[in-house]
TORLUMFI-820295 format. One record per residue (C-alpha): residue in three letters; residue number from 1; x, y, z. Coordinates in Angstrom, 3 decimals. Layout:
N
r:ALA k:NUM c1:X c2:Y c3:Z
...
//
This chain:
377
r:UNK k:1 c1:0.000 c2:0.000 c3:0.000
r:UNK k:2 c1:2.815 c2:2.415 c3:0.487
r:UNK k:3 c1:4.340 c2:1.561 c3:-2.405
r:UNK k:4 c1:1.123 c2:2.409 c3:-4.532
r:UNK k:5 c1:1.208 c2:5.420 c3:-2.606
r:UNK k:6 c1:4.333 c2:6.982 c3:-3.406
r:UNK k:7 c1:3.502 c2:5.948 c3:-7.045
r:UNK k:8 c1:0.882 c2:8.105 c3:-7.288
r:UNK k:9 c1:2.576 c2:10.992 c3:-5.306
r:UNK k:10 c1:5.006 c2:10.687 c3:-8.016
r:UNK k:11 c1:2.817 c2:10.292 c3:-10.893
r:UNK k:12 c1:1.112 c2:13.699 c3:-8.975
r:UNK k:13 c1:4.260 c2:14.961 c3:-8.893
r:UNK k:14 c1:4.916 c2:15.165 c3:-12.622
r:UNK k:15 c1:1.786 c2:16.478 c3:-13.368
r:UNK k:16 c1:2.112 c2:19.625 c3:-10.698
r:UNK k:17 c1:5.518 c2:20.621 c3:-12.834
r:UNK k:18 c1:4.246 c2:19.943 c3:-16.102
r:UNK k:19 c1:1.127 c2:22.330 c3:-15.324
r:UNK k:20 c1:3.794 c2:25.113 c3:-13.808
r:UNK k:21 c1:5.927 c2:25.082 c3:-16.599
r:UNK k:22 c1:3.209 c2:26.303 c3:-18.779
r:UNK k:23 c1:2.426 c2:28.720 c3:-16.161
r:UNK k:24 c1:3.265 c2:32.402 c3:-17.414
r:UNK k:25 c1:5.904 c2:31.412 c3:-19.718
r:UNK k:26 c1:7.939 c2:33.797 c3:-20.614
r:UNK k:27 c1:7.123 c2:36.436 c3:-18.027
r:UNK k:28 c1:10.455 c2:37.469 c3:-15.998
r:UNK k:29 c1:9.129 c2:39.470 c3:-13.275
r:UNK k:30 c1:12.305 c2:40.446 c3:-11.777
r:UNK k:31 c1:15.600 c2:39.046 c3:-9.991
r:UNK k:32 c1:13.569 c2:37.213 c3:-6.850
r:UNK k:33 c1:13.842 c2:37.612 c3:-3.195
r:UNK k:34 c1:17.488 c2:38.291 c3:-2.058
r:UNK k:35 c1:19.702 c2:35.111 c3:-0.590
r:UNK k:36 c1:16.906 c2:32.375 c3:-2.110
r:UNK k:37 c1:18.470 c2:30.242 c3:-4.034
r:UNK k:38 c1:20.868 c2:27.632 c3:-2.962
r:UNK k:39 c1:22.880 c2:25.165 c3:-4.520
r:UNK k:40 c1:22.734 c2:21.398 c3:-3.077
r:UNK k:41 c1:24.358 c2:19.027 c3:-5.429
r:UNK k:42 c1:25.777 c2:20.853 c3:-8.574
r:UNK k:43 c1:29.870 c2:20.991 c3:-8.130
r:UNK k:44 c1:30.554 c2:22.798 c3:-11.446
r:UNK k:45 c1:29.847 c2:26.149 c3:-9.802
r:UNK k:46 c1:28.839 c2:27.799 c3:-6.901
r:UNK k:47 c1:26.530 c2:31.373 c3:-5.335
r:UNK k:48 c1:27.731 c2:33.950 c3:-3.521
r:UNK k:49 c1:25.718 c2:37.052 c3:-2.461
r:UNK k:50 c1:27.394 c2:40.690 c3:-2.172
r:UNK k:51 c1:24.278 c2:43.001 c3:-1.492
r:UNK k:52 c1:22.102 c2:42.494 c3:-5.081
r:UNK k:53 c1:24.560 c2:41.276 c3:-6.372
r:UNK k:54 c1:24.902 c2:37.151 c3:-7.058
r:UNK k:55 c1:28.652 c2:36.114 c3:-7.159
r:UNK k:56 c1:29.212 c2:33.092 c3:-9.839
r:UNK k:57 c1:31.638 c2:30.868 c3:-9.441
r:UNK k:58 c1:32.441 c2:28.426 c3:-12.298
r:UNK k:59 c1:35.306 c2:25.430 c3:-12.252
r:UNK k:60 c1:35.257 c2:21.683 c3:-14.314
r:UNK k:61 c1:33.481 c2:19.422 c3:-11.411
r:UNK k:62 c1:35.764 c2:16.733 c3:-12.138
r:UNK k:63 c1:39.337 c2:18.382 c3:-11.641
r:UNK k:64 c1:40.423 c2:20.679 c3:-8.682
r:UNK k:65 c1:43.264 c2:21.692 c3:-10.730
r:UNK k:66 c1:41.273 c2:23.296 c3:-13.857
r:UNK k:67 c1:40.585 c2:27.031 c3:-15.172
r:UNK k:68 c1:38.146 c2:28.881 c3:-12.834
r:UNK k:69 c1:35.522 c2:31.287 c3:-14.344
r:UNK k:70 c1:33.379 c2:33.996 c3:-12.217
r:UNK k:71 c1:30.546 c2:36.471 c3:-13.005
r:UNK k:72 c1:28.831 c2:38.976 c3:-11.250
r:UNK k:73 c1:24.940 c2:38.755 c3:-12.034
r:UNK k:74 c1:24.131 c2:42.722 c3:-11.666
r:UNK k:75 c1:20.511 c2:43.983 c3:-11.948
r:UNK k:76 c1:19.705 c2:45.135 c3:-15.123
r:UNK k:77 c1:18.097 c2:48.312 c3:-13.151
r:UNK k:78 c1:21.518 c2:49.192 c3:-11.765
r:UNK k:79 c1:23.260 c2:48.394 c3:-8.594
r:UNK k:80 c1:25.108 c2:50.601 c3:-5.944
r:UNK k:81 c1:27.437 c2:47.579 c3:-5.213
r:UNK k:82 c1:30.817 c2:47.801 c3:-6.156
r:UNK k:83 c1:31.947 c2:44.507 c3:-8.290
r:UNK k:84 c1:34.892 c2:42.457 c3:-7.011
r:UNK k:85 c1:37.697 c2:42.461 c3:-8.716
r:UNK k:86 c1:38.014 c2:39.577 c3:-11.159
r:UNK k:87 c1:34.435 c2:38.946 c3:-11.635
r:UNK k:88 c1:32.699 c2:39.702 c3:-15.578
r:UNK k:89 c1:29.526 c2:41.851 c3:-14.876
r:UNK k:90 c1:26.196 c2:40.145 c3:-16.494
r:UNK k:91 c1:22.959 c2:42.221 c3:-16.760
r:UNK k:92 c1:19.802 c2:40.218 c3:-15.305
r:UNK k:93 c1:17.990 c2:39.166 c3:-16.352
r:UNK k:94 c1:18.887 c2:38.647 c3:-19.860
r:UNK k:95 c1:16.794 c2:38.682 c3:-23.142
r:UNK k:96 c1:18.401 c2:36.915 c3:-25.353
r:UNK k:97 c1:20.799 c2:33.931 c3:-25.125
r:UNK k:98 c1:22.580 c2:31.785 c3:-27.448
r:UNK k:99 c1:22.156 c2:28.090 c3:-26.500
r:UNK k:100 c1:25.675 c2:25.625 c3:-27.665
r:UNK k:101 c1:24.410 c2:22.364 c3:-26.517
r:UNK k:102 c1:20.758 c2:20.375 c3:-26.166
r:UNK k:103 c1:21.748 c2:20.140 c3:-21.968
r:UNK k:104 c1:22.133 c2:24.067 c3:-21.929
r:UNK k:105 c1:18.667 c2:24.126 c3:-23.965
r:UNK k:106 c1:17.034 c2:21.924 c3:-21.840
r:UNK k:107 c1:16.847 c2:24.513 c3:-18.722
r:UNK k:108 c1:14.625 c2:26.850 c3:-21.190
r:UNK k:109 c1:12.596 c2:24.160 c3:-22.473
r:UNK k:110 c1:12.033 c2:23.420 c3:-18.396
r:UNK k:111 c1:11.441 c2:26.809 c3:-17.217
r:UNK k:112 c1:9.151 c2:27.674 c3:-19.888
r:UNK k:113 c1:11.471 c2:30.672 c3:-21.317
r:UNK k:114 c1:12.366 c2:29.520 c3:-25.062
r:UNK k:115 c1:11.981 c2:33.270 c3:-26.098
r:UNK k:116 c1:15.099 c2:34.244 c3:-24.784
r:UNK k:117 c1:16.745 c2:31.213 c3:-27.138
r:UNK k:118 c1:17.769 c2:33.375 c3:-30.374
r:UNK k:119 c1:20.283 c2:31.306 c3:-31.331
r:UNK k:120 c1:21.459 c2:27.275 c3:-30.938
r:UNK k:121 c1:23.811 c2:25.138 c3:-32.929
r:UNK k:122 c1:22.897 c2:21.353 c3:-34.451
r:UNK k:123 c1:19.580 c2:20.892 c3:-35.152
r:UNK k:124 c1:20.429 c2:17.251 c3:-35.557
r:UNK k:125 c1:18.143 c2:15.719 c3:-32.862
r:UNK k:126 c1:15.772 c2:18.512 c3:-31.904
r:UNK k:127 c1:12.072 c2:17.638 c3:-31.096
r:UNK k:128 c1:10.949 c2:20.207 c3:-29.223
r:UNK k:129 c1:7.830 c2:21.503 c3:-31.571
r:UNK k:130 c1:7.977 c2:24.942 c3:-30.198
r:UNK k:131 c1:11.469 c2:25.456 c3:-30.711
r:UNK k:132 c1:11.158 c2:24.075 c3:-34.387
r:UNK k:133 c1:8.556 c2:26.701 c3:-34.975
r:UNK k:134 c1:11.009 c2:29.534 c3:-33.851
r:UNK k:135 c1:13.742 c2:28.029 c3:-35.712
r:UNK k:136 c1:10.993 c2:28.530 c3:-39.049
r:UNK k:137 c1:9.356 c2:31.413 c3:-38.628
r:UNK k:138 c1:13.614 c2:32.874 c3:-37.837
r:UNK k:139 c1:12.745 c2:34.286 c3:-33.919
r:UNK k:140 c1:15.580 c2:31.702 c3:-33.319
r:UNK k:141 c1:18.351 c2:31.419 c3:-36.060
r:UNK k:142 c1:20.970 c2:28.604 c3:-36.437
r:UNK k:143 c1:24.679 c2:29.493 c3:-35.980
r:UNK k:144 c1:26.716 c2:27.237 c3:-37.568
r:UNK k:145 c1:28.515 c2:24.288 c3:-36.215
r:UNK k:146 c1:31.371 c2:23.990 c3:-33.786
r:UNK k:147 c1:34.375 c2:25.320 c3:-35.304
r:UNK k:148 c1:32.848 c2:27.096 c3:-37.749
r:UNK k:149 c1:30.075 c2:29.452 c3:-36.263
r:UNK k:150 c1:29.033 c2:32.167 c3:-38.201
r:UNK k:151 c1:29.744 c2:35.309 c3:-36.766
r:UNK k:152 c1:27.357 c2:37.582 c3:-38.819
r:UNK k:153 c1:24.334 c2:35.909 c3:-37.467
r:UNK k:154 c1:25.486 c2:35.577 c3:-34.330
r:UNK k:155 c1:26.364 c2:39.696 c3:-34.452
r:UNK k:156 c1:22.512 c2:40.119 c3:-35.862
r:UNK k:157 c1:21.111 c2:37.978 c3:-33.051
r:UNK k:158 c1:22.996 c2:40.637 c3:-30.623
r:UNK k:159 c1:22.603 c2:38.065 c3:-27.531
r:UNK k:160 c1:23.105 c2:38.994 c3:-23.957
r:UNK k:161 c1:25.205 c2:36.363 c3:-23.649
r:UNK k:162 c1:26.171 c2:32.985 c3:-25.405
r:UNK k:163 c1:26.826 c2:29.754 c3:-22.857
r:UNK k:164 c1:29.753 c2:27.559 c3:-23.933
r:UNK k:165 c1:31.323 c2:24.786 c3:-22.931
r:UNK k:166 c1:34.869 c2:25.544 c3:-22.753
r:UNK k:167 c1:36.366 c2:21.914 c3:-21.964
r:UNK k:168 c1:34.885 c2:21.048 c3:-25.302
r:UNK k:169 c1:36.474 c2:21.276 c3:-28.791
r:UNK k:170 c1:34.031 c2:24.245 c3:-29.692
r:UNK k:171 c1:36.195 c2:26.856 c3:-31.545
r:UNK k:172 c1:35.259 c2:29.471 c3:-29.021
r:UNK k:173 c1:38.204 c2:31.895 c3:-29.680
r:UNK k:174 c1:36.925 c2:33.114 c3:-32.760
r:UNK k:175 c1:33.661 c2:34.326 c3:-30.944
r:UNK k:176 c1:35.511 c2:36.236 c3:-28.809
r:UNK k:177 c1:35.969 c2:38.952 c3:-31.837
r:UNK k:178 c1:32.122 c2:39.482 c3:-31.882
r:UNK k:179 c1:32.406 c2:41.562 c3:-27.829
r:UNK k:180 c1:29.348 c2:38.952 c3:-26.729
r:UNK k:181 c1:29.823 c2:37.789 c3:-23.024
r:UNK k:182 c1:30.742 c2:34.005 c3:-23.182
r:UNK k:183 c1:29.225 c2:32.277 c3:-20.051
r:UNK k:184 c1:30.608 c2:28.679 c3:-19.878
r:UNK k:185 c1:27.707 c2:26.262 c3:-19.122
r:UNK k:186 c1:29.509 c2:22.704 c3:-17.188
r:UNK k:187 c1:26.417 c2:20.972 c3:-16.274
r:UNK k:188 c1:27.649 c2:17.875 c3:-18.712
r:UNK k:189 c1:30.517 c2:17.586 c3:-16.181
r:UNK k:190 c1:28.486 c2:16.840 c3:-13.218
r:UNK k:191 c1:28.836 c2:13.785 c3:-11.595
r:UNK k:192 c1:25.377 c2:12.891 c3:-10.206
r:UNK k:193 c1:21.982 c2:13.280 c3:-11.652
r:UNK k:194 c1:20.727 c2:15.939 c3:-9.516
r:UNK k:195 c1:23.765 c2:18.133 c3:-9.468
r:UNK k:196 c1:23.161 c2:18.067 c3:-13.635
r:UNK k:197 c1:19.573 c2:19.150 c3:-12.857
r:UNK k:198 c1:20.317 c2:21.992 c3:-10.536
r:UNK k:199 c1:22.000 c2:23.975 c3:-13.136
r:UNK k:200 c1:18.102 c2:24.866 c3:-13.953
r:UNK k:201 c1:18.530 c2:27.194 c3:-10.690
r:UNK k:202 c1:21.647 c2:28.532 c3:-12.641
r:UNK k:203 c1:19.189 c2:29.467 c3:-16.030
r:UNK k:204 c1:16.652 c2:30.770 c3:-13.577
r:UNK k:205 c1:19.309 c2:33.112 c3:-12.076
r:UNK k:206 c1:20.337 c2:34.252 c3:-15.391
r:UNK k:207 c1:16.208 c2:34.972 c3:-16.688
r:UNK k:208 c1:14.909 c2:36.591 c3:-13.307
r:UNK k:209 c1:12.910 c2:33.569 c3:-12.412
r:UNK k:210 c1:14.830 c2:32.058 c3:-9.979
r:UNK k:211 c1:11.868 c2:31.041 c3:-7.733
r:UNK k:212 c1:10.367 c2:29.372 c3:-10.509
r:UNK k:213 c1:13.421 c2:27.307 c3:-10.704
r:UNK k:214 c1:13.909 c2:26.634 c3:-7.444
r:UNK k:215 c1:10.443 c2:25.349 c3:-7.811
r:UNK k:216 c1:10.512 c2:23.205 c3:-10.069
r:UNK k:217 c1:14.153 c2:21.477 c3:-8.944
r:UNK k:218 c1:12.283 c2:20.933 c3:-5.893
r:UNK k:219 c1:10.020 c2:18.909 c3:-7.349
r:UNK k:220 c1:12.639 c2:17.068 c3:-9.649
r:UNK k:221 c1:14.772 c2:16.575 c3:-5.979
r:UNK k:222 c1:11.470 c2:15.053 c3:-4.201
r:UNK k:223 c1:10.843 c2:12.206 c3:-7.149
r:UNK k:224 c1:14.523 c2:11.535 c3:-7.539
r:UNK k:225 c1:15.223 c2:10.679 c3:-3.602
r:UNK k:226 c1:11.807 c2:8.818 c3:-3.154
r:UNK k:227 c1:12.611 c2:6.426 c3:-5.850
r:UNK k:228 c1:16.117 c2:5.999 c3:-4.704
r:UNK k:229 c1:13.956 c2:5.442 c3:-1.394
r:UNK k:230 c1:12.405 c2:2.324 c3:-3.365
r:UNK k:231 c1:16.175 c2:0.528 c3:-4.140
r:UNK k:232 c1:17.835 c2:0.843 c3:-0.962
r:UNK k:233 c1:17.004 c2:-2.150 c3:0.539
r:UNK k:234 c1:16.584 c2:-4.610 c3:-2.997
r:UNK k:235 c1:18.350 c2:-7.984 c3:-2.789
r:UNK k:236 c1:20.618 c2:-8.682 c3:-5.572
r:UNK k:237 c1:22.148 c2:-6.133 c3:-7.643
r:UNK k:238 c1:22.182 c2:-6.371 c3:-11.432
r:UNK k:239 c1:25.878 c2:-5.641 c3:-13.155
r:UNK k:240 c1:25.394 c2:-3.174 c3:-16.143
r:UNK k:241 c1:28.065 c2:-1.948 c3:-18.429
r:UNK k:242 c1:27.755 c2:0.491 c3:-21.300
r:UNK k:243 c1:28.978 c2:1.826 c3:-24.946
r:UNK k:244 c1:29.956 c2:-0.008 c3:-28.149
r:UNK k:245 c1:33.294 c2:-0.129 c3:-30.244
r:UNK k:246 c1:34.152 c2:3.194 c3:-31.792
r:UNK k:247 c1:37.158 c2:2.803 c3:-34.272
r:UNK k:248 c1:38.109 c2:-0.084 c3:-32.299
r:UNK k:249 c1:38.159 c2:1.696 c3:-29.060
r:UNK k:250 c1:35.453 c2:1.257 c3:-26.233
r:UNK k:251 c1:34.563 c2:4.486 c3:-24.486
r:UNK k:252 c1:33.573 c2:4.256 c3:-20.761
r:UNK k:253 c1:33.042 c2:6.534 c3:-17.592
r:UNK k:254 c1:34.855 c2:5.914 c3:-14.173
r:UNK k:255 c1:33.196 c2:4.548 c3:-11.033
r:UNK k:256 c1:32.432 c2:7.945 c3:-9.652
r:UNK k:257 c1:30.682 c2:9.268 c3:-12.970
r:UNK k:258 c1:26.854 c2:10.383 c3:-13.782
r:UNK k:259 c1:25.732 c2:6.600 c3:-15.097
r:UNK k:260 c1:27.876 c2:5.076 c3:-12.180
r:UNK k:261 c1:25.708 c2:6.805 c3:-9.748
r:UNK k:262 c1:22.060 c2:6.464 c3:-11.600
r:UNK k:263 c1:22.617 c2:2.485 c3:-11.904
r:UNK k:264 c1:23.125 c2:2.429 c3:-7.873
r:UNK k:265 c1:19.970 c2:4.311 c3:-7.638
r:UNK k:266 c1:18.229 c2:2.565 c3:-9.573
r:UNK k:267 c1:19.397 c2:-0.684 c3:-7.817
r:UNK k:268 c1:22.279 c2:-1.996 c3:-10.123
r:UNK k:269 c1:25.996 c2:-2.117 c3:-9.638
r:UNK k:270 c1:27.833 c2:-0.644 c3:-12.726
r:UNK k:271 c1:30.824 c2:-3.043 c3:-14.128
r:UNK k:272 c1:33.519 c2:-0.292 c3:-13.025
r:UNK k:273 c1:32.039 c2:0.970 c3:-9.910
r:UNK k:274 c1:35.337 c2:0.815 c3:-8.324
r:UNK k:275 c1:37.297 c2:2.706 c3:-10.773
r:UNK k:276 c1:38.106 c2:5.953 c3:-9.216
r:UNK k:277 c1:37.552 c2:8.369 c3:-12.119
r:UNK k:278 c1:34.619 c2:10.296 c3:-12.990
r:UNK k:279 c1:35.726 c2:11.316 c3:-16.486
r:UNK k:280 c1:35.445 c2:9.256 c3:-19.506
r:UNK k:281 c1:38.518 c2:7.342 c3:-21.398
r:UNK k:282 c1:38.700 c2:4.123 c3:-24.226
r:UNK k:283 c1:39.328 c2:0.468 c3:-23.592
r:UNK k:284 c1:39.810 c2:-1.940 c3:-25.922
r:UNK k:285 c1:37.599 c2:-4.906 c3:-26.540
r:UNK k:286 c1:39.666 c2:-7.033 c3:-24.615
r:UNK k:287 c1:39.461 c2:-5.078 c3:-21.436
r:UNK k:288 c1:36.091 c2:-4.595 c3:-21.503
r:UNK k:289 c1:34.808 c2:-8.141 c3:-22.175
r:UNK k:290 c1:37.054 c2:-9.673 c3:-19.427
r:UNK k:291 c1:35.157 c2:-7.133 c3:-17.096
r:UNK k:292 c1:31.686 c2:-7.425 c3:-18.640
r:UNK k:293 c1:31.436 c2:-10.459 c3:-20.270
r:UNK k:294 c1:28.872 c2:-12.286 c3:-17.680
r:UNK k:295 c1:26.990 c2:-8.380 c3:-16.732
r:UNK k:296 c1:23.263 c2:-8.760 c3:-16.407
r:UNK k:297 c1:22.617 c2:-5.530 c3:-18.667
r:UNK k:298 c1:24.188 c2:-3.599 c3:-21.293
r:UNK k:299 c1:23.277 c2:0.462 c3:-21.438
r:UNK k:300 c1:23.360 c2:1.736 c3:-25.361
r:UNK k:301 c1:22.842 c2:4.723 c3:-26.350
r:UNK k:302 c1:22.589 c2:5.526 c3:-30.115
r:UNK k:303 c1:21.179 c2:7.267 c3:-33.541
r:UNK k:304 c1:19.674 c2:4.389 c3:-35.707
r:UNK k:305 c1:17.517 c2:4.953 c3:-38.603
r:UNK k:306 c1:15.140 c2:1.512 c3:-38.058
r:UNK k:307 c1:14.803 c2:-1.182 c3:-35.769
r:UNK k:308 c1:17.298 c2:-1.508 c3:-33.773
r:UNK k:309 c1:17.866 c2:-5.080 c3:-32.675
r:UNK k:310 c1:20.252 c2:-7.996 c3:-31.151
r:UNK k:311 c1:20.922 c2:-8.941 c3:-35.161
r:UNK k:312 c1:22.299 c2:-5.510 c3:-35.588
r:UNK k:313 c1:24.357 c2:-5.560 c3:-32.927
r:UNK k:314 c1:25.980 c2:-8.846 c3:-33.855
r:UNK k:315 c1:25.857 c2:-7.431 c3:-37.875
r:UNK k:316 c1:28.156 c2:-4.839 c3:-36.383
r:UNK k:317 c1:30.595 c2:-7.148 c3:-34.513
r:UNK k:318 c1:30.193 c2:-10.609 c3:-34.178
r:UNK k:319 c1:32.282 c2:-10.564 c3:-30.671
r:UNK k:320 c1:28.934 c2:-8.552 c3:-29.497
r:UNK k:321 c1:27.577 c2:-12.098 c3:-29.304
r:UNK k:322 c1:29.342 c2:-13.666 c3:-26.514
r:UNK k:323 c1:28.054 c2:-10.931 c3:-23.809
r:UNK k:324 c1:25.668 c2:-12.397 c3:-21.674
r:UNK k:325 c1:23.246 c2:-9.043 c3:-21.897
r:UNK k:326 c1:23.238 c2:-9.689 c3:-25.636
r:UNK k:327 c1:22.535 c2:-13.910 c3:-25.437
r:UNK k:328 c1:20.034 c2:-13.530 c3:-22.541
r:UNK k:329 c1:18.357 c2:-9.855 c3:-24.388
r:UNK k:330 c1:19.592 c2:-7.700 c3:-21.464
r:UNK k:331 c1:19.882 c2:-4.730 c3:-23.756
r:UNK k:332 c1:18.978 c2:-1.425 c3:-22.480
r:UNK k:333 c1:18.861 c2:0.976 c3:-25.723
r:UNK k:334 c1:17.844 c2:4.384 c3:-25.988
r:UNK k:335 c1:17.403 c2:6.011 c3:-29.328
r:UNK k:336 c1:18.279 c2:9.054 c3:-30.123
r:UNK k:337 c1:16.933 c2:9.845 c3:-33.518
r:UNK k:338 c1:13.377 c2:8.891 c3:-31.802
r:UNK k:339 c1:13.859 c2:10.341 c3:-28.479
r:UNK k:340 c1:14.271 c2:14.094 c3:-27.368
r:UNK k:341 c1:17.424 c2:12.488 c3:-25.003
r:UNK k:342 c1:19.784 c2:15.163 c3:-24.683
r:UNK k:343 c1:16.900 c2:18.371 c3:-24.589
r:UNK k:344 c1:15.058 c2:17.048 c3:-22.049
r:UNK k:345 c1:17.116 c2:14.027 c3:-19.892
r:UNK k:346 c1:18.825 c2:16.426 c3:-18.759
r:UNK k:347 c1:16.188 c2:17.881 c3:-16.574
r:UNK k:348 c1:14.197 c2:14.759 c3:-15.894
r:UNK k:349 c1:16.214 c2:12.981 c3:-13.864
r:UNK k:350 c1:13.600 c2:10.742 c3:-12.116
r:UNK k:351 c1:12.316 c2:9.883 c3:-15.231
r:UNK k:352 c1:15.823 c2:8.086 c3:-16.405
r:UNK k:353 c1:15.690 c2:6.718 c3:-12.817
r:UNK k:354 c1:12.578 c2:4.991 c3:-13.251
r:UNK k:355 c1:13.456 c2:3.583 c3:-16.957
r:UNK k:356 c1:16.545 c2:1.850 c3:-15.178
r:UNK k:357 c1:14.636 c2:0.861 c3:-12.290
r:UNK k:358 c1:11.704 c2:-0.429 c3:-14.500
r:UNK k:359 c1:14.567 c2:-2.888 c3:-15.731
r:UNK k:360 c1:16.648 c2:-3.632 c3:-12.709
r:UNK k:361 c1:13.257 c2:-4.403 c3:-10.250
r:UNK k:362 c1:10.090 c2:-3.796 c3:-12.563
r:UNK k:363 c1:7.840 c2:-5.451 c3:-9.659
r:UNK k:364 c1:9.107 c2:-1.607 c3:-7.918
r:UNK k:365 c1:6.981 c2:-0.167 c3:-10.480
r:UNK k:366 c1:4.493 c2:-2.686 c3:-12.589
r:UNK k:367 c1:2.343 c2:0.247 c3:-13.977
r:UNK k:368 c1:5.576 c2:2.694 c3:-15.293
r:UNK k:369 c1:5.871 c2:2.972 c3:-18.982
r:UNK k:370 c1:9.472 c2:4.070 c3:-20.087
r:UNK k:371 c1:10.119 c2:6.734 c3:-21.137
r:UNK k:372 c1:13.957 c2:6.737 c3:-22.753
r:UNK k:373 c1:15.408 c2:3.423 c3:-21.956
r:UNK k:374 c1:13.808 c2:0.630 c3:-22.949
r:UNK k:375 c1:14.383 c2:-3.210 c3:-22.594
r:UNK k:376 c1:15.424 c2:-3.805 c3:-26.209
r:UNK k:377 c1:13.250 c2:-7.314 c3:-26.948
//
């Protein structure tokens, strides 16, 4: 009985944040009540207040030793506070942003507040309908791709500010002739699930609707922890790996990574839990099999045009067929080129919780449909 209850609190839950995300979108009243936002989980940057003034501080999550960033957010209306040495001012709230990356899109498509997005790169694997229709009707333009962004457009956009991701292979110094604030955006560096999500407090910030974000994390925080509530005590443990060969290399995440930490949530051990590294880095086939060849589950993630099945997978490389995952169908697969993964996953971290926990310990939640991951049949 319990558990059916905190089913439908959850199933509750979802609906109360879909219904205040279409709440007064695109309103930005103002900057929000002074000292009320805090940050919980999210490593890749933290708040400071100085007066009206919100102090930004921006490093990689996953090295001590990196390049620090820091911003002063400054009301748009002017502020008697003197700004700290060091510290880029930024206007708030801003009107119009440039968007690099589906994770630094997904905050606005959360919040509500896609008419500040006048500008994003690939298009590759967008779904979002209203975002499409800005993209047609040109109140959102594209810029180019990484490395070769065109500057004209971005120039005719005239953007507040454009979020990067400096750690990334972006060609970023050539935006730096068109005297538009970059703001370097690391939530694809955090480590855990809800420290990815919180950067939607950092968007809020940013807009002026920082209690709107707050809200709505809240909610995302609330789900997350009562499902973990639901795994804590399971007996046995399924072993998951993930990736496939990629020029002969396999690429893989360290024990104290994002995926590490959703599979123990969701009730599974991942195949390197005890590697100390957060970051990613290639292993060849032999590595990987002698660590994963008898794992209950194998995570994929991919674009595929068609059915993706087990024949495919063994089309691709036969060797694919002596994982246990693949002879006993333990395939979790997520599609990208069918599934808005990257625009919205970001943000809905329970959801990704419950696909894994839907496969780990369905009889935790018989009535859940999926809705990224999927047990590939």
């Amino acid at each position: 009985m319990k558990r059916l209850a905190l089913i439908i609190c959850l199933t509750a839950g979802i609906l109360l944040v879909a219904g205040c995300k279409n709440r007064s979108a695109g309103s930005r009243a103002g900057i929000g009540h002074a000292d009320s936002t805090t940050i919980k989980y999210a490593q890749g940057f933290t708040l400071t207040y100085l007066g009206d003034i919100r102090l930004i501080d921006l490093q990689d999550p996953q090295r001590e030793e990196s390049q620090s960033f820091h911003y002063a957010l400054v009301p748009r209306n002017g502020s008697t506070q003197e700004i700290p040495d060091g510290y880029t001012p930024v206007p708030v709230p801003i009107n119009k942003v440039i968007c690099m990356t589906s994770l630094q899109l997904s905050s606005f498509i959360k919040l509500g507040e896609l008419d500040a997005v006048v500008g994003i790169t690939s298009t590759r694997h967008l779904f979002n309908e209203e975002m499409n229709r800005r993209l047609e009707d040109g109140r959102t333009h594209k810029i180019g791709i990484e490395g070769n962004f065109d500057n004209e457009v971005i120039m005719a956009v005239n953007p507040d500010i454009i979020l990067i991701s400096p750690f990334k292979r972006g060609g970023y110094e050539a935006l730096k002739n068109v005297d538009i604030t970059l703001v370097p955006h690391l939530g694809y560096k955090e480590t855990t699930p809800l420290g990815q999500a919180e950067w939607i407090k950092f968007a809020g910030m940013l807009l002026g609707c920082e209690e709107k974000a707050d809200s709505i994390f809240r909610g995302i925080e609330e789900r997350y922890l009562a499902l973990t509530k639901l795994t804590e005590n399971v007996t046995g443990r399924p072993v998951v790996f993930s990736g496939e060969l990629q020029g002969g290399n396999w690429y893989a995440v360290g024990g104290q990574s994002f995926l590490a930490r959703i599979f123990k949530d969701a009730g599974g051990d991942y195949f390197l839990k005890d590697d100390p590294h957060s970051g990613g880095f290639t292993m060849d086939y032999e590595v990987v099999y002698s660590q994963a060849a008898n794992a209950d589950y194998w995570r994929i993630v991919n674009s595929y045009q068609g059915d993706y099945s087990y024949q495919v997978l063994a089309d691709d490389d036969t060797r694919y067929t002596d994982f246990k995952a693949w002879k006993q169908h333990g395939v979790i697969y997520c599609n990208m080129s069918k599934t808005p993964f990257y625009e919205s996953m970001p943000m809905e971290p329970e959801l990704v919780l419950s696909d894994f926990i839907k496969v780990f310990h369905p009889e935790l939640l018989p009535d859940y449909t999926p809705h990224y991951y999927r047990l590939l049949k």
